[in-house]
C-alpha positions in Angstrom: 25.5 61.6 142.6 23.0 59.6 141.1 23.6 58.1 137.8 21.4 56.0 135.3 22.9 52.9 133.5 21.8 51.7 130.2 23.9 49.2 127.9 24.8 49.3 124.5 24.8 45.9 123.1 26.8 43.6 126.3 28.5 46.6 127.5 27.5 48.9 130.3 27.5 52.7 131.1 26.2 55.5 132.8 24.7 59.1 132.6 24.5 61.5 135.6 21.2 61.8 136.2 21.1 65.5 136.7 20.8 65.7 133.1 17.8 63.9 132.6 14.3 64.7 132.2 12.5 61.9 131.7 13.0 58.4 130.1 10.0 57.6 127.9 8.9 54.1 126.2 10.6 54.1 122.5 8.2 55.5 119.9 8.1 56.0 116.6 10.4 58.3 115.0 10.8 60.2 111.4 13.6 59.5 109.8 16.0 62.2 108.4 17.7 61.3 105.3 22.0 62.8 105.6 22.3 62.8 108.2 24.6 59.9 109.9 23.6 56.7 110.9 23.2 56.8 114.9 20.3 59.4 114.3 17.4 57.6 114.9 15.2 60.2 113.9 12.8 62.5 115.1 9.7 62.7 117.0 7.5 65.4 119.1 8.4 65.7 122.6 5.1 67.7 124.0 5.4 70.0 121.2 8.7 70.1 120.3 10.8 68.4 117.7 14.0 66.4 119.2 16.6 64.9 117.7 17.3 61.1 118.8 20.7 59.8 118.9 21.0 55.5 118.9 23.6 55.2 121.6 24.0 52.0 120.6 24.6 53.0 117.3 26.5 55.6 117.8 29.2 53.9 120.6 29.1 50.4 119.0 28.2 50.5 115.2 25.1 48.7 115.4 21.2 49.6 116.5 19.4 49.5 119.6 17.7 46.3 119.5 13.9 46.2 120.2 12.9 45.1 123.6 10.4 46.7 126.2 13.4 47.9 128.0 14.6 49.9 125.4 14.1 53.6 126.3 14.5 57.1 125.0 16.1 59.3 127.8 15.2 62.8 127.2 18.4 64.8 128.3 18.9 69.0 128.6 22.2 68.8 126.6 24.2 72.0 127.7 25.1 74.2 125.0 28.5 76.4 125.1 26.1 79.9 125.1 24.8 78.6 128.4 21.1 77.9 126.7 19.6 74.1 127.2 18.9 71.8 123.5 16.6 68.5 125.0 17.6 65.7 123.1 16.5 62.3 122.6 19.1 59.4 123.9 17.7 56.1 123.0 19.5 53.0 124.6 19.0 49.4 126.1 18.3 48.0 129.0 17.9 51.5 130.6 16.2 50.2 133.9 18.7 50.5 136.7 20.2 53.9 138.8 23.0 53.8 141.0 24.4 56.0 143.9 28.0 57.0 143.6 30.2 59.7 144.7 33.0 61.5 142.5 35.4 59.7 144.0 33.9 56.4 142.8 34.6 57.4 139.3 38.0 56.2 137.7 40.4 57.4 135.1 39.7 54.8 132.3 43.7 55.9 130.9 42.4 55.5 127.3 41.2 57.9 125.1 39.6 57.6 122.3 39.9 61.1 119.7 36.5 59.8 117.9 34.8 59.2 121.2 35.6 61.9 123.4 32.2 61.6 125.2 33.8 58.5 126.8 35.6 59.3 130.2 35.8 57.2 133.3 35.3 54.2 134.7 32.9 53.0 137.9 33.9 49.6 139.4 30.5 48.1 140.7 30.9 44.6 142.4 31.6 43.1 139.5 30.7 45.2 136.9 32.9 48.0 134.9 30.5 50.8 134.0 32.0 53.5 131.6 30.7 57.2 132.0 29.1 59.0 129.3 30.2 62.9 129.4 27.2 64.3 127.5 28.5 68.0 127.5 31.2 66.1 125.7 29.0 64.1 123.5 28.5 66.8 120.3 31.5 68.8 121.0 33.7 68.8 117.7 32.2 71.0 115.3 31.1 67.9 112.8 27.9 67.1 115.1 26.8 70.5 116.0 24.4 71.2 113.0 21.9 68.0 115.2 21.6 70.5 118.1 20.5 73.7 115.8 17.2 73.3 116.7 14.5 75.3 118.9 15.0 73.2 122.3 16.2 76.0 124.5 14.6 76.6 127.9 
């Protein structure tokens, strides 16, 4: 399996890559007022309006900073009624893939109820790489409402 690492602030973690699209320079986004903090905004994605979650933000309480390698992964989030939401994932760093297998991927034994999107862990050399679970990452019902939109394929 492939997977794409990105950090958030000093720590790093990974997304299989299976779920991507495309990562895209960051751009400029419209913010959307109630909505919670670690939604960046929005912007059109070739004609589409998608949501963009702050990783950063969103794992570790504080924004992406700005630097070149600063990305926007566009993902096909999986919804339960089997249709695909793209979404927006804006992170740091976001400049490096690696080749693993399942077996390479760890029970991390803690689990956190607010971040259930969290799951294992990759030992790399001399790196500790936590997975992201995206079909995990809006799954209580407080977070649906950002995936309402009219990103199916």
């Amino acid at each position: 399996m492939l997977i794409l690492l990105f950090y958030a602030g000093n720590d790093l973690y990974a997304i299989d890559s299976s779920y991507i699209v495309e990562v895209i320079p960051r751009v400029s986004l419209r913010k959307v007022q109630q909505v919670p903090e670690y939604v960046a905004g929005l912007f059109n994605y070739r004609g589409v309006v998608l949501p963009v979650i702050d990783l950063c933000h969103l794992i570790q309480g504080s924004p992406c900073k700005s630097h070149l390698s600063t990305r926007i992964m566009i993902v096909k989030y999986p919804r339960q009624n089997e249709s695909v939401q793209y979404l927006g994932l804006m992170a740091e760093r976001v400049t490096e893939t690696l080749s693993i297998s399942n077996k390479d991927i760890r029970d991390s034994s803690i689990r956190v109820e607010e971040a259930p999107y969290l799951s294992g862990t990759i030992v790399d050399e001399k790196r500790i790489i936590q997975c992201v679970q995206l079909e995990r990452l809006f799954s209580d019902e407080r977070h649906t409402y950002l995936l309402m939109g009219e990103g199916n394929s």
